[in-house]
N, C-alpha and C positions, 0 to 999 in steps of 0.2 A: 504494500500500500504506500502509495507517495503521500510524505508529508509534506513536504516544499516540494520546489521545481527540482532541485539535485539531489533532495535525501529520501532516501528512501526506510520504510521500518527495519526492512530486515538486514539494515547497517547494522543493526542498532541490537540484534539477539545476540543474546551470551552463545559464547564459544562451545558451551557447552550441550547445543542445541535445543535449550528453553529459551521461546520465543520472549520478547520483550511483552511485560505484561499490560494489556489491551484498558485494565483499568489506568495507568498512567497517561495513555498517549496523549490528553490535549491537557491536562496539568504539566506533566511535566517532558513530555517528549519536544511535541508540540513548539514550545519556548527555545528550548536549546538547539531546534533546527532551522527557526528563523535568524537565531544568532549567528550560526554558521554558515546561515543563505549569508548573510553581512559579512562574514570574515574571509568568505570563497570571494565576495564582489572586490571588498577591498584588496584581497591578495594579487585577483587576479589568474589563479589556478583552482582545478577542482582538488576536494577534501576528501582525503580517504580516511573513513573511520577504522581504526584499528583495533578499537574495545569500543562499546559501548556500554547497555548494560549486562552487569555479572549477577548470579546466582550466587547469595553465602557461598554457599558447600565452593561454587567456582572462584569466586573471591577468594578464597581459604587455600585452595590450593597453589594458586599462582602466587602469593605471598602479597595480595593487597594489600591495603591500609585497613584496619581492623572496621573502622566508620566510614568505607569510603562511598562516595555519590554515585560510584559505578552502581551499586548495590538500589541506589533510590532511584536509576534512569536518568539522571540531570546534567550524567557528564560522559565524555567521551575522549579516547586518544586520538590524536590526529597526527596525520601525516599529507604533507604535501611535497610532491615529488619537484624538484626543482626549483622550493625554496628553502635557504640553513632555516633550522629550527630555530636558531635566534633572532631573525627576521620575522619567522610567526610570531612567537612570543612577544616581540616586540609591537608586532602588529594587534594584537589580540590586547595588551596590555594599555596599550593609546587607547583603541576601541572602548574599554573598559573603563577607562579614567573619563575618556569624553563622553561616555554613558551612549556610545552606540549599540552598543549589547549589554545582556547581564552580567553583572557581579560576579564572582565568583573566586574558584582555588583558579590558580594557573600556574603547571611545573613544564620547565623544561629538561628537556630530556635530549640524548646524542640522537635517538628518533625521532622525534618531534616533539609534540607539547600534548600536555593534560590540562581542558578546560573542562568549570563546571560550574553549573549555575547557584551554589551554595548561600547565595543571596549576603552575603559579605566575602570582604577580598581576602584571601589567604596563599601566598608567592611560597614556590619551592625552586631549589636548583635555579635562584634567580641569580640574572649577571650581575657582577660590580656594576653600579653605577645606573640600574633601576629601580625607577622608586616602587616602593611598595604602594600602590594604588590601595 
């Protein structure tokens, strides 16, 4: 099922092949793929979701964060091929401060970046010399 024009649901199922569940989609799916429709416009390139939401049991086995957003639907790994991940982050992190999108955790990674709509800012693995929004 399309949620926006480039995302689609079944980015967004856990790896572990339970579907993303159908009570969240326009609370909180919904929200975080319009932000992304925003962040693919400003980039420039299309967004490969690389997680979206996880399952406890799957959260648990990949060594998530014990509370993480994957677990509530609101967040997702991203990857874009042909931009450094410190150019998203950077990008995401402007967006955020200028309140183009929602608030959120945002970690960068040698892969790309972890955004999530946690509705306050919370930076990991951030560069010298950005601010914490």
């Amino acid at each position: 099922m399309k949620m926006t024009e480039h995302f689609d649901i079944s980015e967004f199922d856990c790896h572990d092949g339970i579907e993303y569940p159908k009570k969240s989609i326009v609370k909180t799916l919904l929200p975080l793929c319009i932000s992304l429709e925003r962040i693919r416009e400003a980039i420039g390139h299309p967004i490969y979701i690389m997680s979206g939401y996880r399952t406890p049991s799957h959260n648990r086995n990949i060594g998530g964060a014990r509370h993480s957003y994957h677990m509530d639907g609101c967040a997702a790994d991203l990857v874009v091929h042909g931009i450094p991940p410190l150019q998203l982050y950077n990008t995401i992190s402007k967006m955020m401060a200028d309140e183009e999108i929602k608030t959120g955790g945002l970690g960068l990674y040698i892969w790309g970046c972890h955004y999530d709509q946690r509705g306050y800012p919370a930076r990991w693995n951030k560069p010298e010399g950005v601010d914490n929004v």
